[in-house]
N, CA, C and O atoms as CSV, one atom per row, in Angstrom:
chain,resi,resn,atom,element,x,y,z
A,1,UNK,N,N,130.016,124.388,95.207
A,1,UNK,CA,C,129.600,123.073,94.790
A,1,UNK,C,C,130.355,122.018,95.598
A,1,UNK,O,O,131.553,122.235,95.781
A,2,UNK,N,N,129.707,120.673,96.211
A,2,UNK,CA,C,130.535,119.721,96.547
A,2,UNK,C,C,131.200,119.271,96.069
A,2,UNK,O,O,132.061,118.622,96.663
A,3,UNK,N,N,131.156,119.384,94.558
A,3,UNK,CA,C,132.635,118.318,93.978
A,3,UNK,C,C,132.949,118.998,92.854
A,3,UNK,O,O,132.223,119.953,92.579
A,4,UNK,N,N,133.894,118.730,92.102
A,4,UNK,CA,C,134.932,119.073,91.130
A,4,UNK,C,C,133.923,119.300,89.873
A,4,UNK,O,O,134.085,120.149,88.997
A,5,UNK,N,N,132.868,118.387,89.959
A,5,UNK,CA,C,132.416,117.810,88.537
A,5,UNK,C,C,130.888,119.056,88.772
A,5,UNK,O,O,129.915,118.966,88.024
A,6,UNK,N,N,130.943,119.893,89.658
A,6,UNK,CA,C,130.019,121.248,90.116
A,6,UNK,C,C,130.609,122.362,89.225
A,6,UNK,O,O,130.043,123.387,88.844
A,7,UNK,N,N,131.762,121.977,88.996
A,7,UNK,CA,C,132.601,123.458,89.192
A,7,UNK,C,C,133.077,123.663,87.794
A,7,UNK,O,O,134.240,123.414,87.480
A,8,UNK,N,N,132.049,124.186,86.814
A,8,UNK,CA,C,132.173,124.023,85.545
A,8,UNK,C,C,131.684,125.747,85.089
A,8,UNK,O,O,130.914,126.478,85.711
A,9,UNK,N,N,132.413,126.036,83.839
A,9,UNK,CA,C,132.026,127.466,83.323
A,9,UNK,C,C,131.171,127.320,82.490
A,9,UNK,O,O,130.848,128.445,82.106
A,10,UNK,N,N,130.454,126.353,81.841
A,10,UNK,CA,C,128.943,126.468,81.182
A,10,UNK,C,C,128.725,124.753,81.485
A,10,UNK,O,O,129.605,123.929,81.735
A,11,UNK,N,N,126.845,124.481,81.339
A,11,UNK,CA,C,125.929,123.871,81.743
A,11,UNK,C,C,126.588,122.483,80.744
A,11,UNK,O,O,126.540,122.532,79.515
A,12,UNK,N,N,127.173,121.319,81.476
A,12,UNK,CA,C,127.146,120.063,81.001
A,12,UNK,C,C,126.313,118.788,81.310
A,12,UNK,O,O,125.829,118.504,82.406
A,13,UNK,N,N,126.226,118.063,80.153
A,13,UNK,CA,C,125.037,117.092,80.623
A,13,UNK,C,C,125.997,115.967,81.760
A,13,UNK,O,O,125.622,114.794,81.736
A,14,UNK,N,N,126.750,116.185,82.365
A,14,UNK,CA,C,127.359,115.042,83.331
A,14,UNK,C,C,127.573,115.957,84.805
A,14,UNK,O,O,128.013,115.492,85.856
A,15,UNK,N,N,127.179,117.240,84.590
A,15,UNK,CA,C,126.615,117.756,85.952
A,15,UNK,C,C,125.963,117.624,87.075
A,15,UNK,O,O,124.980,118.313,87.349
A,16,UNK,N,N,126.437,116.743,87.819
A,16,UNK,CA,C,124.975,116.311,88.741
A,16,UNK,C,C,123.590,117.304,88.794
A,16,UNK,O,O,122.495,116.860,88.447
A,17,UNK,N,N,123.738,118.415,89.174
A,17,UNK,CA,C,122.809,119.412,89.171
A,17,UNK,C,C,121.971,119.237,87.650
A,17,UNK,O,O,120.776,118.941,87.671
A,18,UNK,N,N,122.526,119.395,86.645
A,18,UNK,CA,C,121.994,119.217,85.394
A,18,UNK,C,C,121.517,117.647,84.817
A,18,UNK,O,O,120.856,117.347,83.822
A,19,UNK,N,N,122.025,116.953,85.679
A,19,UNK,CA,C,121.513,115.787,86.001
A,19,UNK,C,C,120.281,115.349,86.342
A,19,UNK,O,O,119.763,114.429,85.709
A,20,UNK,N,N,119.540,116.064,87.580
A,20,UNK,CA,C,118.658,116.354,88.002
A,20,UNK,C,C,117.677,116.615,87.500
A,20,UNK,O,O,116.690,115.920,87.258
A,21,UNK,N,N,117.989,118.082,87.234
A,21,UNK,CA,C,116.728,118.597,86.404
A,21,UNK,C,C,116.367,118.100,85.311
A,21,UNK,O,O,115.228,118.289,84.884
A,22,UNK,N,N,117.248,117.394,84.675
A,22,UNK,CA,C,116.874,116.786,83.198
A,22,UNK,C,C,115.786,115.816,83.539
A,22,UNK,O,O,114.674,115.800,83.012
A,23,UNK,N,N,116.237,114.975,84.513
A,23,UNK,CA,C,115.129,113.760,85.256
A,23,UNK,C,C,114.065,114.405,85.509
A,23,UNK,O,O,113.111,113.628,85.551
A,24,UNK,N,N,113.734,115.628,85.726
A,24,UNK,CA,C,112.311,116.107,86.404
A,24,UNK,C,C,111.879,117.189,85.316
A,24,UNK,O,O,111.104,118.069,85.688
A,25,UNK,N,N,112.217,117.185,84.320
A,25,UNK,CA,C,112.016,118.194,83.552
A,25,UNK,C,C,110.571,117.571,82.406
A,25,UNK,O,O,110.266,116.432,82.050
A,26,UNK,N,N,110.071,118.692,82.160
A,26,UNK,CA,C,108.297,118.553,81.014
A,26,UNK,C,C,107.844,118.225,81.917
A,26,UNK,O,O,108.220,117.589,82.901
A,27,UNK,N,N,106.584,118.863,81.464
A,27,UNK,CA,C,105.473,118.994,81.635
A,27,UNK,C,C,104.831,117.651,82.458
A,27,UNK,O,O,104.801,116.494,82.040
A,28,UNK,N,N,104.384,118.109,83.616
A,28,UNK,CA,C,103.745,116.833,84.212
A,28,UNK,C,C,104.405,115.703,84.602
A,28,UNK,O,O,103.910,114.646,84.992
A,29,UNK,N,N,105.735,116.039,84.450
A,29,UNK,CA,C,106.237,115.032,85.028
A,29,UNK,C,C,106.673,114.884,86.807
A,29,UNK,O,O,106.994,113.866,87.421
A,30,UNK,N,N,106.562,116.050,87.216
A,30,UNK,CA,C,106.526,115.879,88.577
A,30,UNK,C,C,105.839,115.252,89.072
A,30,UNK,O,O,106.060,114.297,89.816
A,31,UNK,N,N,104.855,115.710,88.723
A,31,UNK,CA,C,103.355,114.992,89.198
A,31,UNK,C,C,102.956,113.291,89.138
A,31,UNK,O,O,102.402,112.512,89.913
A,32,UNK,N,N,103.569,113.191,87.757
A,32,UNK,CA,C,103.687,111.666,87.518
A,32,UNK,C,C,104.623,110.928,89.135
A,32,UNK,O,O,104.245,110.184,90.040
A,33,UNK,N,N,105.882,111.589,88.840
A,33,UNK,CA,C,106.754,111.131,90.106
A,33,UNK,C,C,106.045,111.104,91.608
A,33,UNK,O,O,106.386,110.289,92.466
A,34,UNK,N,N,105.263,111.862,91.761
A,34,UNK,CA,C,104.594,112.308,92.610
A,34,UNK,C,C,103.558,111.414,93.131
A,34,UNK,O,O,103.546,111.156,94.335
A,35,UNK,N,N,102.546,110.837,92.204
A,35,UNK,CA,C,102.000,109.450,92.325
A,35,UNK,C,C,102.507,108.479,92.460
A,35,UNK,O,O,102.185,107.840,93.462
A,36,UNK,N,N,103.304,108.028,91.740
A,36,UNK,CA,C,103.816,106.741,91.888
A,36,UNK,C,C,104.920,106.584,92.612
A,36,UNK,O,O,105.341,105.429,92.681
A,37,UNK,N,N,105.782,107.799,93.429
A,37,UNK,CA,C,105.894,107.797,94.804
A,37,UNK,C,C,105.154,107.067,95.700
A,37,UNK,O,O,105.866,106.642,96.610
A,38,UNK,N,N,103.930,106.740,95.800
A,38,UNK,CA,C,102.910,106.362,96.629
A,38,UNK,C,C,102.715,104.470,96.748
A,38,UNK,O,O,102.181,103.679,97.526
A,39,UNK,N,N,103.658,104.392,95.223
A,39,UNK,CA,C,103.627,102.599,95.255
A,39,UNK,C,C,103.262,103.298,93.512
A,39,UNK,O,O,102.957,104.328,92.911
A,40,UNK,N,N,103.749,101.014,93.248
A,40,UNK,CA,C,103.099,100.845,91.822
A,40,UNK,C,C,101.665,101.257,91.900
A,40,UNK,O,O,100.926,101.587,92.827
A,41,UNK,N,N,101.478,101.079,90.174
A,41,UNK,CA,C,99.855,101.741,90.160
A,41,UNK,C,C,99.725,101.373,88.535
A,41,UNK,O,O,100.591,101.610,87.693
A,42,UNK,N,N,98.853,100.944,88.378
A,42,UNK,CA,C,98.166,101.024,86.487
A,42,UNK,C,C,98.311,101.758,85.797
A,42,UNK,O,O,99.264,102.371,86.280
A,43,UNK,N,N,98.098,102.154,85.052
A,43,UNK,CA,C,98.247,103.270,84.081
A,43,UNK,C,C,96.572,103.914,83.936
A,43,UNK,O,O,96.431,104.929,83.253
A,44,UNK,N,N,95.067,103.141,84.749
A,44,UNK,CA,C,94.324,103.782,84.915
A,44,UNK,C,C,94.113,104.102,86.422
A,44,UNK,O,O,93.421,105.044,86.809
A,45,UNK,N,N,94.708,103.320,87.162
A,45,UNK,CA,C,95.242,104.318,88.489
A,45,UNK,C,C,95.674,105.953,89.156
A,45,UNK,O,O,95.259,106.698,90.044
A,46,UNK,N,N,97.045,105.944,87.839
A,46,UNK,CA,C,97.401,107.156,87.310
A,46,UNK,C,C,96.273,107.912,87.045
A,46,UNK,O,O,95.682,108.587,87.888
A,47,UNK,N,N,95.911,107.783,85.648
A,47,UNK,CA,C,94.485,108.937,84.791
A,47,UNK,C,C,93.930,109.189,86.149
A,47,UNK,O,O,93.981,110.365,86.509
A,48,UNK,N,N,93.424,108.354,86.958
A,48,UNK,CA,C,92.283,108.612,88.152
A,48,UNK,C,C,92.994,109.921,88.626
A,48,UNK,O,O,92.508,111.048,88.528
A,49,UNK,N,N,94.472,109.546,89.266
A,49,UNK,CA,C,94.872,110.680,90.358
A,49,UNK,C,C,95.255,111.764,89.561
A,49,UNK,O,O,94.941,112.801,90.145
A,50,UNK,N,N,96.004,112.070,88.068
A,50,UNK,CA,C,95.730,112.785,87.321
A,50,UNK,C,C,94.603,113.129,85.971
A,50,UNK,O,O,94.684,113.067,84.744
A,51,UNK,N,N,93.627,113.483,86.885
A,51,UNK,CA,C,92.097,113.494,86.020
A,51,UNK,C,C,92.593,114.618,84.854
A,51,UNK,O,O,92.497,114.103,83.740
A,52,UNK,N,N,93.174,116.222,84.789
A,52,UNK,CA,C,93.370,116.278,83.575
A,52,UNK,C,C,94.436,115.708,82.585
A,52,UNK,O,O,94.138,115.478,81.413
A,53,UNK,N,N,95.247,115.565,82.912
A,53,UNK,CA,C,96.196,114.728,81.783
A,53,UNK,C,C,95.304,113.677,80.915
A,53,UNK,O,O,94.494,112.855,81.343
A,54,UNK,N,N,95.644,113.912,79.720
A,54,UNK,CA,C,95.217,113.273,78.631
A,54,UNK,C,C,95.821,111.730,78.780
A,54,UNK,O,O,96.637,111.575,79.689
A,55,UNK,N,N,95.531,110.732,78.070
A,55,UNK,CA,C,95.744,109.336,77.806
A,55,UNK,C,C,97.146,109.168,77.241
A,55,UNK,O,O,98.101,108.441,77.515
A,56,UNK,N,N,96.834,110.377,76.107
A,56,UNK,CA,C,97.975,109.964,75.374
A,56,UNK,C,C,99.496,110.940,75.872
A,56,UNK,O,O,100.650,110.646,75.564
A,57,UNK,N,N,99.025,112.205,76.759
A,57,UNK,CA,C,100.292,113.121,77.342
A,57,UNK,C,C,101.095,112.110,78.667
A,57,UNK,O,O,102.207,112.329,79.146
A,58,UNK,N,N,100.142,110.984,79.041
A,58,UNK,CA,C,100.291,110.471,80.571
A,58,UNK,C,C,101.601,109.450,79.761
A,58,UNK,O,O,102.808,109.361,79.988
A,59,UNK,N,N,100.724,108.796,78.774
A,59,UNK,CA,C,101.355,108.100,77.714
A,59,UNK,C,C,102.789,108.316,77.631
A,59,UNK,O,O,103.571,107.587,78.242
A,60,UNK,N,N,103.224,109.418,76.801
A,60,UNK,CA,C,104.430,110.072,76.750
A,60,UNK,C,C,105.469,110.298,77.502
A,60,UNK,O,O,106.627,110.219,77.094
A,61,UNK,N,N,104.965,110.749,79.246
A,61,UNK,CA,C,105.576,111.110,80.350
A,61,UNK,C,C,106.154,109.728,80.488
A,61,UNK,O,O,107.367,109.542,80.392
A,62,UNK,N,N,105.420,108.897,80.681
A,62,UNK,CA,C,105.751,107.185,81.193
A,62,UNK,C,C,106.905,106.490,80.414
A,62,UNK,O,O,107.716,105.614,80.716
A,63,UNK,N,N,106.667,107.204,79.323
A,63,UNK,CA,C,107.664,106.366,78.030
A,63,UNK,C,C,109.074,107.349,78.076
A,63,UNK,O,O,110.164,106.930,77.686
A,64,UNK,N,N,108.912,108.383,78.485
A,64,UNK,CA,C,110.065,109.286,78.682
A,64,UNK,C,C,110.516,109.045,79.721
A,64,UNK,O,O,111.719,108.795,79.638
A,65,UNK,N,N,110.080,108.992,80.807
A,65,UNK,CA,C,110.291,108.513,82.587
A,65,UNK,C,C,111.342,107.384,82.678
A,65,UNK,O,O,112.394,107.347,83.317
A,66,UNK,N,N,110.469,106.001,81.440
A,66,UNK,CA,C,111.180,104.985,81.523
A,66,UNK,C,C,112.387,105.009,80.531
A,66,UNK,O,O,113.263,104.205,80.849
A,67,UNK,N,N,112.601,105.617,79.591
A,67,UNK,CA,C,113.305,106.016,78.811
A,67,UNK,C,C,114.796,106.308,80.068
A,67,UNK,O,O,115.819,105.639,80.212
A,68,UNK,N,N,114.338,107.553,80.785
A,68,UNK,CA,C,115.228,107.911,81.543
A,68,UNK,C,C,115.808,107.112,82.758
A,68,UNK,O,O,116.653,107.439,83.591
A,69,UNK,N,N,115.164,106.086,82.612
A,69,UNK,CA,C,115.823,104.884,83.713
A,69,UNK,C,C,114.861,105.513,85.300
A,69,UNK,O,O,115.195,104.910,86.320
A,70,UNK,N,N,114.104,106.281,85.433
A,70,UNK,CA,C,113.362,106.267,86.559
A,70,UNK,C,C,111.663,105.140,86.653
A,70,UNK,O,O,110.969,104.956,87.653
A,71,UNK,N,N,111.558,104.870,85.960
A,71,UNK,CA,C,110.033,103.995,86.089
A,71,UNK,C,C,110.398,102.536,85.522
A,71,UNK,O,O,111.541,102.473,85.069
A,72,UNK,N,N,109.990,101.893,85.489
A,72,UNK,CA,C,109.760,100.501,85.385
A,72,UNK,C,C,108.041,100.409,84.624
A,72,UNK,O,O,107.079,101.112,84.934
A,73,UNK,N,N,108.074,99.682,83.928
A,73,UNK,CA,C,106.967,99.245,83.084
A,73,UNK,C,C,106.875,97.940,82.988
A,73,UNK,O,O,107.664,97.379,82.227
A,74,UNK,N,N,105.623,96.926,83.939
A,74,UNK,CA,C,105.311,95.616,83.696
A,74,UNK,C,C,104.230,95.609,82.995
A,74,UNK,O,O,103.387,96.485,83.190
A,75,UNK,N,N,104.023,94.542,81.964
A,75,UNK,CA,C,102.755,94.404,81.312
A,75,UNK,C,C,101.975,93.016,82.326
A,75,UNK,O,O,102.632,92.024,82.640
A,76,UNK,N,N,101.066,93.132,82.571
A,76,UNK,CA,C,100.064,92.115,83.416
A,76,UNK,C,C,99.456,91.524,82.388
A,76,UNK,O,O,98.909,92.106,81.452
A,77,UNK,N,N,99.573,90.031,82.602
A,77,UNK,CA,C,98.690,89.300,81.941
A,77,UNK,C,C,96.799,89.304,82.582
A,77,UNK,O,O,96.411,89.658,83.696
A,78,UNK,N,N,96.126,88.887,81.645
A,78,UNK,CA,C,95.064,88.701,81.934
A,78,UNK,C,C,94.066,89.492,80.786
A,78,UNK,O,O,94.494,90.051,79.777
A,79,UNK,N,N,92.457,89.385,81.243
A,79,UNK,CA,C,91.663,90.230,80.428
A,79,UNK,C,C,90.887,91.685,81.140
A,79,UNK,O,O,90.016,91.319,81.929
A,80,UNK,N,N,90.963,92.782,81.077
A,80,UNK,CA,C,91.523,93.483,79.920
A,80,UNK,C,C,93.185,93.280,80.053
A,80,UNK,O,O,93.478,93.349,81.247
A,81,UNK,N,N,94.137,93.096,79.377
A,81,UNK,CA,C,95.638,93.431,79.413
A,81,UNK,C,C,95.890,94.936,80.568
A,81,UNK,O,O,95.360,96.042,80.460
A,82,UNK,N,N,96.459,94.660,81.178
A,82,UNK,CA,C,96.891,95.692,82.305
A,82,UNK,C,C,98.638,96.279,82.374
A,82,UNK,O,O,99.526,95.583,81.882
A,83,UNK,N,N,98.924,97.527,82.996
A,83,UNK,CA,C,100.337,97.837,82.881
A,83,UNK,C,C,100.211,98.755,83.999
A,83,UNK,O,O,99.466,99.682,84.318
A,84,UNK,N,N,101.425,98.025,84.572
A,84,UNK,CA,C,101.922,98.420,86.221
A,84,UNK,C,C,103.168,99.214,86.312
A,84,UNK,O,O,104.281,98.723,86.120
A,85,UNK,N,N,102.975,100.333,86.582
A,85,UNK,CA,C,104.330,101.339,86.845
A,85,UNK,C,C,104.741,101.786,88.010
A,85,UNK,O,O,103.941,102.383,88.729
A,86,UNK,N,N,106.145,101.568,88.437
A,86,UNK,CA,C,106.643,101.679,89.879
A,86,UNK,C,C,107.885,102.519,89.483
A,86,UNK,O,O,108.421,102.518,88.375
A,87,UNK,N,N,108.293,103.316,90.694
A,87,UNK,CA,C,109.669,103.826,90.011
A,87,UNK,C,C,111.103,102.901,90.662
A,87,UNK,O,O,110.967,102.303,91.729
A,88,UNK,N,N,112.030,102.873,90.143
A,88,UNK,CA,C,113.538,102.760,89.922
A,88,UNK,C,C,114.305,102.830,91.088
A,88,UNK,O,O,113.824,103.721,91.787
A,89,UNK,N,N,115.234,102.332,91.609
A,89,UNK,CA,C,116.089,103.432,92.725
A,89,UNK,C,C,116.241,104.527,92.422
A,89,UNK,O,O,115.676,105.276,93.218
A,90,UNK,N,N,116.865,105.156,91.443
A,90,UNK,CA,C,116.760,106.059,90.307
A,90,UNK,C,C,115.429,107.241,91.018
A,90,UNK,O,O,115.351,108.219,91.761
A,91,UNK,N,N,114.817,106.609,90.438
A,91,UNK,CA,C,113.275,107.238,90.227
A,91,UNK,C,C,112.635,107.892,91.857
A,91,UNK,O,O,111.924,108.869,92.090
A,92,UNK,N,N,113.266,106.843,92.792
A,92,UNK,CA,C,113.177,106.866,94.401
A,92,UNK,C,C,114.120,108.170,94.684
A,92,UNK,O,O,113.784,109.010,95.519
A,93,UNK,N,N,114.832,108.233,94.236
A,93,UNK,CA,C,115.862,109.456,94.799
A,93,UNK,C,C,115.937,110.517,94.824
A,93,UNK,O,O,116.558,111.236,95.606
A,94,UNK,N,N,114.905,110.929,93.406
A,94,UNK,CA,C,114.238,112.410,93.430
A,94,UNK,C,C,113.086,112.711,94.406
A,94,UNK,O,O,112.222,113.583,94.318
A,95,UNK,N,N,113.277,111.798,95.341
A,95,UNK,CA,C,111.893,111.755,96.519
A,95,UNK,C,C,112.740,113.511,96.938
A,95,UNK,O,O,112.250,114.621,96.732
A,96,UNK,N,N,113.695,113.278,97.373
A,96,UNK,CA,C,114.346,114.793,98.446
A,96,UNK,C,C,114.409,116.011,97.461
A,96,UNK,O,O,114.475,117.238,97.534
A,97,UNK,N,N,114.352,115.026,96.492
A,97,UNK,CA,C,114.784,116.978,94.972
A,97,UNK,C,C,113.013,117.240,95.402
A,97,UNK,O,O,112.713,117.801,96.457
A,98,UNK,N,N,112.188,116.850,94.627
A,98,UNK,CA,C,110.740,116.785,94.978
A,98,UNK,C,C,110.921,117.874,95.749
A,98,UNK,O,O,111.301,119.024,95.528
A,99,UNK,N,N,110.393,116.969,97.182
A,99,UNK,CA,C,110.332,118.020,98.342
A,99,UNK,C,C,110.793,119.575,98.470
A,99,UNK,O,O,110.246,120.671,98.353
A,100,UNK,N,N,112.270,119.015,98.812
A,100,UNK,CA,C,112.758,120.423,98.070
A,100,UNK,C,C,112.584,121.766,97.394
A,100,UNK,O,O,112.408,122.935,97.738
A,101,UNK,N,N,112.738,120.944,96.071
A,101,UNK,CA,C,111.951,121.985,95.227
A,101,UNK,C,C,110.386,122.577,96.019
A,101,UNK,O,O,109.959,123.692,96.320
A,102,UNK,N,N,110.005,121.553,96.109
A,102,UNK,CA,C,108.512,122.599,96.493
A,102,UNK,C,C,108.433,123.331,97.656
A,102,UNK,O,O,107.451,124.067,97.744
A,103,UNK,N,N,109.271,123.317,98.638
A,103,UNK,CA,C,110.046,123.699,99.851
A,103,UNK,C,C,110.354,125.495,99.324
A,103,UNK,O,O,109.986,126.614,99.682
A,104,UNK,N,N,111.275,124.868,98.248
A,104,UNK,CA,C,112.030,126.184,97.611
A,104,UNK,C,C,110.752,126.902,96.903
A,104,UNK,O,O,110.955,128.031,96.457
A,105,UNK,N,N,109.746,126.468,96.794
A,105,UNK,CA,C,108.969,127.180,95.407
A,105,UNK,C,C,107.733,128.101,96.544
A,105,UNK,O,O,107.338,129.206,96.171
A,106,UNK,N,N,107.266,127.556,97.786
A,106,UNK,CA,C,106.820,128.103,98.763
A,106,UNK,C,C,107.376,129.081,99.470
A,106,UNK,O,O,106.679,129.827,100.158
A,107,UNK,N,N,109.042,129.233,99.369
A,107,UNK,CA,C,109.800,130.610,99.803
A,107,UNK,C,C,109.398,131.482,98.778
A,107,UNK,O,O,108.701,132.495,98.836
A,108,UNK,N,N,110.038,130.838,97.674
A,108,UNK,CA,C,109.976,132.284,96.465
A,108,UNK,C,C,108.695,132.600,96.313
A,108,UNK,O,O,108.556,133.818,96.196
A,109,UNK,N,N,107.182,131.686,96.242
A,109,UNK,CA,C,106.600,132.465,96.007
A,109,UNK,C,C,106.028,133.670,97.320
A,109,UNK,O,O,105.457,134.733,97.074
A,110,UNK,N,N,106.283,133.277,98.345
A,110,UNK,CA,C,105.609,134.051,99.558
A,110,UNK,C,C,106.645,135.243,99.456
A,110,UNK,O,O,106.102,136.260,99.886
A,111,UNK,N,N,108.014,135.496,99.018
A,111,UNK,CA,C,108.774,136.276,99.117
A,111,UNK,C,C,108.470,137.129,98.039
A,111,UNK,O,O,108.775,138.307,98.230
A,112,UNK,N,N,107.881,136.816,96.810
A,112,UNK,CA,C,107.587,137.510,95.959
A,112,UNK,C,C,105.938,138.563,95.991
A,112,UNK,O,O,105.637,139.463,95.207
A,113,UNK,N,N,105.090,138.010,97.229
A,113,UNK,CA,C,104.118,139.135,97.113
A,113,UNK,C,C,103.616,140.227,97.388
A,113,UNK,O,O,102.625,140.623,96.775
């Protein structure tokens, strides 16, 4: 591990590593990160690029996301009422875990067949 705060005999929540994954962890939430990587976007922006996710699961992810200090939530004035979600510095930084991971998930699975 690079630092002191690696080098632990069971899983703490001030782990960087455990840090991480907590931010990218449930269901669909990669994916969320994954879009709005791309720039802000609506919340029917989103539904578009994730056609199965439900209204109310997209719902949840967003409110947990922002919960976790990675997304930002503006409400837009006007008619219909609109809501604009961008991510965080925070939220920007899991750009390399992202990758990564899917980097890592294309070894294991080709190694596994």
């Amino acid at each position: 591990m690079p630092g002191e705060r690696g080098r632990t005999d069971r899983p703490e929540a001030g782990c960087p590593v455990e840090v991480a994954l907590a931010a990218v962890a449930g269901r669909w939430t990669t994916l969320v990160l994954r879009e709005l990587m791309h720039g802000e976007m609506s919340f029917g922006a989103l539904r578009e690029r994730l056609s199965v996710i439900s209204a109310k699961v997209l719902t949840e992810r967003l409110r947990v996301l922002e919960q976790r200090g990675l997304v930002t939530h503006t409400r837009v004035a006007g008619f219909p009422p609109r809501s604009e979600y961008r991510l965080t510095a925070a939220g920007e930084a899991l750009r390399p875990l992202l990758i990564e991971l899917y980097r890592t998930g294309t070894v294991i699975s080709e190694l596994s067949e």
